[in-house]
N, C-alpha and C positions, 0 to 999 in steps of 0.2 A: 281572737288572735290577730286577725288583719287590720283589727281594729285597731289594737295596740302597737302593733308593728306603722302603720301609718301615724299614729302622735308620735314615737320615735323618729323616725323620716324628719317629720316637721319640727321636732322639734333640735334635730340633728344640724337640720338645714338652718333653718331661725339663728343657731348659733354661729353657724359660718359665718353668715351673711354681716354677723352682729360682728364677729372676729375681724373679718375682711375690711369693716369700716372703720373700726378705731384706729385712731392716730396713735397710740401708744398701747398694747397689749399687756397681758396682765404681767407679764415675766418684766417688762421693763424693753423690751425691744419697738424700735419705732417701724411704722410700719407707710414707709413713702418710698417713692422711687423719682429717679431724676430724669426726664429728658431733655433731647435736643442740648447734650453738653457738648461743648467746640470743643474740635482736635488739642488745641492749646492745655485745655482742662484736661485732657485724661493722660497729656506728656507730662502735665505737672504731679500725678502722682507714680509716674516710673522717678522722676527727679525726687522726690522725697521718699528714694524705696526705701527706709528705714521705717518710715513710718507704716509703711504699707505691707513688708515683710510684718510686720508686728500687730494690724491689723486682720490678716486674711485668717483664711480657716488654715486647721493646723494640717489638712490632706496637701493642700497647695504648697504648705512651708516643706513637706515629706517632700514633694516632686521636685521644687528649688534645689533643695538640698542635697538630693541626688544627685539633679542632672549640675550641678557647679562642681561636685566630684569627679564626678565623671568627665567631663566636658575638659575641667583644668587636666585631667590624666593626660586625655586625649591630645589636646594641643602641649604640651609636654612629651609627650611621645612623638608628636611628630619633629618638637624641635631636636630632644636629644634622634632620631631620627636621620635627619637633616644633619648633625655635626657626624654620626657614625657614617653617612655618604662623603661629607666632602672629606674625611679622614681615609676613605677607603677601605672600609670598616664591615660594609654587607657582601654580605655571600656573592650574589649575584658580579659584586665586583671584583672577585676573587684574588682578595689579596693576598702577597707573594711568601713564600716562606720566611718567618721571622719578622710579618710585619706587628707593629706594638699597637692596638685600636685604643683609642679613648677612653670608650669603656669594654670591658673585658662582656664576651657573651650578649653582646648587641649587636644582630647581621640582619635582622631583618624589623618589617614595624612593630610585628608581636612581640619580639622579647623589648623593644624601644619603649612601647608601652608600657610594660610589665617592670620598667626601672623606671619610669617615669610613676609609676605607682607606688612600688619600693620605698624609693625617693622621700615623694610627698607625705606617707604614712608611717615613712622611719622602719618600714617591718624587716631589712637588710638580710633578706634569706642566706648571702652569701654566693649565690650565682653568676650575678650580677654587681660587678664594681670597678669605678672611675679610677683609672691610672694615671700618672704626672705625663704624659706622655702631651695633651693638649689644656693651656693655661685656658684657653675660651671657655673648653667643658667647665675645668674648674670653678670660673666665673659664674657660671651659669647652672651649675650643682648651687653655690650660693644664694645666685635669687631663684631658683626652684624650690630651695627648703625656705629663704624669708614670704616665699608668696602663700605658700601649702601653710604657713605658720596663721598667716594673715586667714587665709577662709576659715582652716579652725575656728581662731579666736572669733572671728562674727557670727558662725553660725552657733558657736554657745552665748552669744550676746543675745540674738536673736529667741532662743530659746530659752532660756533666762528668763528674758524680758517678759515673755509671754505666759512665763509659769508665773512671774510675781504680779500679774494683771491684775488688779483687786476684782476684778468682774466675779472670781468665783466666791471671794467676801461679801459680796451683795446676795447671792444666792442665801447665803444664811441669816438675811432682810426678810421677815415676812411682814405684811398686810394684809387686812383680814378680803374675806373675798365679797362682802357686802360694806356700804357704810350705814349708817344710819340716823335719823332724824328723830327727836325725842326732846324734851326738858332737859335742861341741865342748871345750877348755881340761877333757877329764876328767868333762864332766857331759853330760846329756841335756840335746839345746837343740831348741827350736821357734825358727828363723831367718824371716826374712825381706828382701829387699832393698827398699833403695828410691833414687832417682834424683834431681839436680837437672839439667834439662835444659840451664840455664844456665849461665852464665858466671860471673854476678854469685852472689854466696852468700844463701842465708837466714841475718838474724842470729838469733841467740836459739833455734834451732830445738829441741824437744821434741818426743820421738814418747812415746805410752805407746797401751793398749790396753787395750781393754772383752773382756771374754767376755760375751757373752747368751745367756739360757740360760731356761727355764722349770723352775720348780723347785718341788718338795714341802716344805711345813713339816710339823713335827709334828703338828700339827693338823689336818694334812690338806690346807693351804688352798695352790692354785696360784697361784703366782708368775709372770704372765708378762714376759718382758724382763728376770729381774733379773740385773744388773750385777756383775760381778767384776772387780777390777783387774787387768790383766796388764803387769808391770813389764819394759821390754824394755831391751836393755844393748847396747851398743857398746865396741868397745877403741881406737877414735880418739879424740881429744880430752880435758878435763877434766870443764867443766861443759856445754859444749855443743857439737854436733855441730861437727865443721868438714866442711861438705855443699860441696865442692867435687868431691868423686869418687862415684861410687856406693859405698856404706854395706849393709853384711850385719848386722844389727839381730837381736840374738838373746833369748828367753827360757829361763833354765833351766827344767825340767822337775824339780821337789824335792817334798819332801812338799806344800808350803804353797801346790803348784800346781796349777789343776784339772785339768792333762791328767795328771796322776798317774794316776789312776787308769781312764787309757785303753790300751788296746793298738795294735798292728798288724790287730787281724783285728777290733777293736769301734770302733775311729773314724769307718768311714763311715757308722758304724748310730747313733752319738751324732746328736744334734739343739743345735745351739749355732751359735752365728755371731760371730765374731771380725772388730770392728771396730777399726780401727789409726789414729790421728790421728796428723797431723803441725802443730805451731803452731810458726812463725814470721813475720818480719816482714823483707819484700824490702828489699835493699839500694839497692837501684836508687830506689825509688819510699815509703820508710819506713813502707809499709801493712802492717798486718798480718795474715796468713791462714791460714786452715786448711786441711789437704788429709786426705779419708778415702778409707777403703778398707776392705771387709770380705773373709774369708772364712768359706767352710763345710768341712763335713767334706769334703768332693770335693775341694775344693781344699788340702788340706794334705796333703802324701806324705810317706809314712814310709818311712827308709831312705835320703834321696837327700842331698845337699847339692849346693849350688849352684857351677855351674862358675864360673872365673877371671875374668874381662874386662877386669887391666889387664895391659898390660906396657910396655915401655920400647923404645923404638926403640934404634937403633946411636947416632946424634947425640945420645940422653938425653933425649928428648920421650918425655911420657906418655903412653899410649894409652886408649881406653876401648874397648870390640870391644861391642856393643849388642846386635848380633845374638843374644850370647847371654848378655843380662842375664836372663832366666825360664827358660833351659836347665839342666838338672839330670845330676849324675852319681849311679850308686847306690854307694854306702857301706855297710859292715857296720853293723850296727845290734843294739839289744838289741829283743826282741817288745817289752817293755812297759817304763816307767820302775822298776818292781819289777824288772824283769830283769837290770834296766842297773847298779840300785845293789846287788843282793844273790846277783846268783847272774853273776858274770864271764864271760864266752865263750859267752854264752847268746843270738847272736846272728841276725839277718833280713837274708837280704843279697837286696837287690835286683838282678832284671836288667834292668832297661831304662834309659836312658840316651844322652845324646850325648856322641861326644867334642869334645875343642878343637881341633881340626889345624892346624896350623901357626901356632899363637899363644904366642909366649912370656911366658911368666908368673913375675910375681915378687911376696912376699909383703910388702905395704906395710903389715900390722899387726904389733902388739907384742906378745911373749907374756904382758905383765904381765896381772891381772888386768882384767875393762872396768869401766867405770864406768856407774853405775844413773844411767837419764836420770828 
């Protein structure tokens, strides 16, 4: 029991630690922070608060939104306020029999308030209302209801904007949660799958990938984060994906590739983090978005490739089996890409593994070559 309660612990911990380092998390969120940014830098995004209202979390847009209701009432009230004084208009200045106030039932700042609220939200309980008696009030009934018109309209802009964010369209982006390294069309591929949960297609869609990596020049001087392209290939479609099914997304493994010069027994001792983009633009809604995904050496297995998940009913409907869209079978493999291209039958066969049981499986790719996304 404390046994297993302690590999828990460690193995609890192991994953923070492994969480806390990566540059991009598995959902797509990045995971940096900034310091030491000048005064100049954080006025410039009060000056672009549109952008920044539509960024923040939705708690903060609740308290904005509030308090600019509230606040306009407020300063409203004190002007209609202000005109019920110099009119002579509050109790305290107890005006004379017969005189005519501005606005009828405004003597003191609470009822000032409470038509300055009226007002802005149109609710005209009838209590409360402006007489011809002062042409300023009237002016200023005018731009009290053109300003109450204006916060409306932005804070449904504002909210709008943020319900049509494609951000939650990427959510129904999946990626499997290993990738893996295997044979593939005669070469060494680093594979990965990926998913659209929907119905509707992404147009346009483009996956490619980063390798990060910290690296020595000659000189000596550390490189941290720097960027490698890794060019990933599909054998469906021409120019661009057709993301209607799940998609097995591969990189060969050739001289001109950094996993070249890794193995079977030195990859989870490498230090590198493979981030994978996916840009497109929903069909549904013509936005356009992006969905990320990293991995690290833990998560890439050598030796497996990834099991089947379509097949074909008897009536010829297509199936997708989900359960085991991240499940993996082991495959014969070369130890290293040096293995694979120069010394034949030099193989790492893996034992672990699930099988498919009772799923028929049919192959809906092409043997031609794929095409570089």
């Amino acid at each position: 029991m404390v046994r297993s309660l302690r590999k828990y612990l460690s193995e609890y911990l192991a994953e923070r630690r492994i969480r806390r380092t990566r540059l991009v998390t598995k959902d797509g969120h990045c995971n940096i922070e900034y310091g030491n940014i000048k005064y100049q830098n954080h006025f410039a995004y009060i000056l672009d608060f549109w952008t920044t209202l539509v960024e923040i979390r939705w708690r903060f847009v609740l308290i904005f939104f509030v308090a600019s209701f509230t606040m306009s009432w407020f300063i409203f009230g004190l002007i209609w306020y202000w005109i019920a004084r110099d009119n002579g208009d509050l109790t305290w200045q107890k005006p004379p029999k017969g005189h005519k106030p501005c606005v009828e039932n405004v003597s003191d700042l609470t009822t000032a308030f409470l038509y300055a609220l009226e007002t802005q939200t149109t609710l005209g309980y009838g209590g409360r209302v402006i007489t011809p008696q002062c042409a300023g009030a009237i002016a200023f009934l005018i731009i009290h209801s053109l300003v109450g018109a204006l916060i409306n309209c932005f804070w449904c802009g504002v909210v709008m904007t943020k319900i049509s964010l494609p951000k939650k369209r990427a959510k129904t982006i999946n990626f499997s949660e290993a990738a893996v390294i295997c044979p593939k069309n005669g070469a060494l591929c680093l594979q990965i799958r990926v998913a659209n949960l929907r119905k509707t297609l992404m147009i346009g869609s483009q996956i490619y990938g980063k390798l990060l990596r910290t690296t020595i020049t000659a000189e000596g001087e550390a490189i941290i984060l720097d960027q490698v392209n890794i060019d990933f290939m599909v054998e469906s479609g021409k120019d661009n994906l057709f993301f209607v099914c799940p998609l097995t997304l591969y990189h060969v493994i050739d001289k001109s590739s950094p996993f070249f010069e890794m193995a079977v027994d030195t990859l989870h001792q490498q230090e590198f983090e493979l981030v994978v983009f996916l840009d497109g633009t929903a069909e549904s809604t013509s936005s356009s978005c992006q969905v990320r995904t990293s991995y690290i050496p833990q998560e890439i297995m050598w030796g497996y490739k990834f099991q089947s998940i379509i097949s074909r009913r008897k009536e010829g409907k297509y199936r997708v089996n989900f359960s085991n869209f991240s499940k993996v079978v082991p495959v014969p493999t070369a130890h290293c890409a040096y293995c694979f291209h120069n010394e034949k039958g030099h193989h790492h066969h893996a034992r672990n593994g699930t099988d498919n049981h009772g799923f028929e499986v049919i192959d809906i790719n092409d043997p031609p070559s794929g095409t570089k996304m």
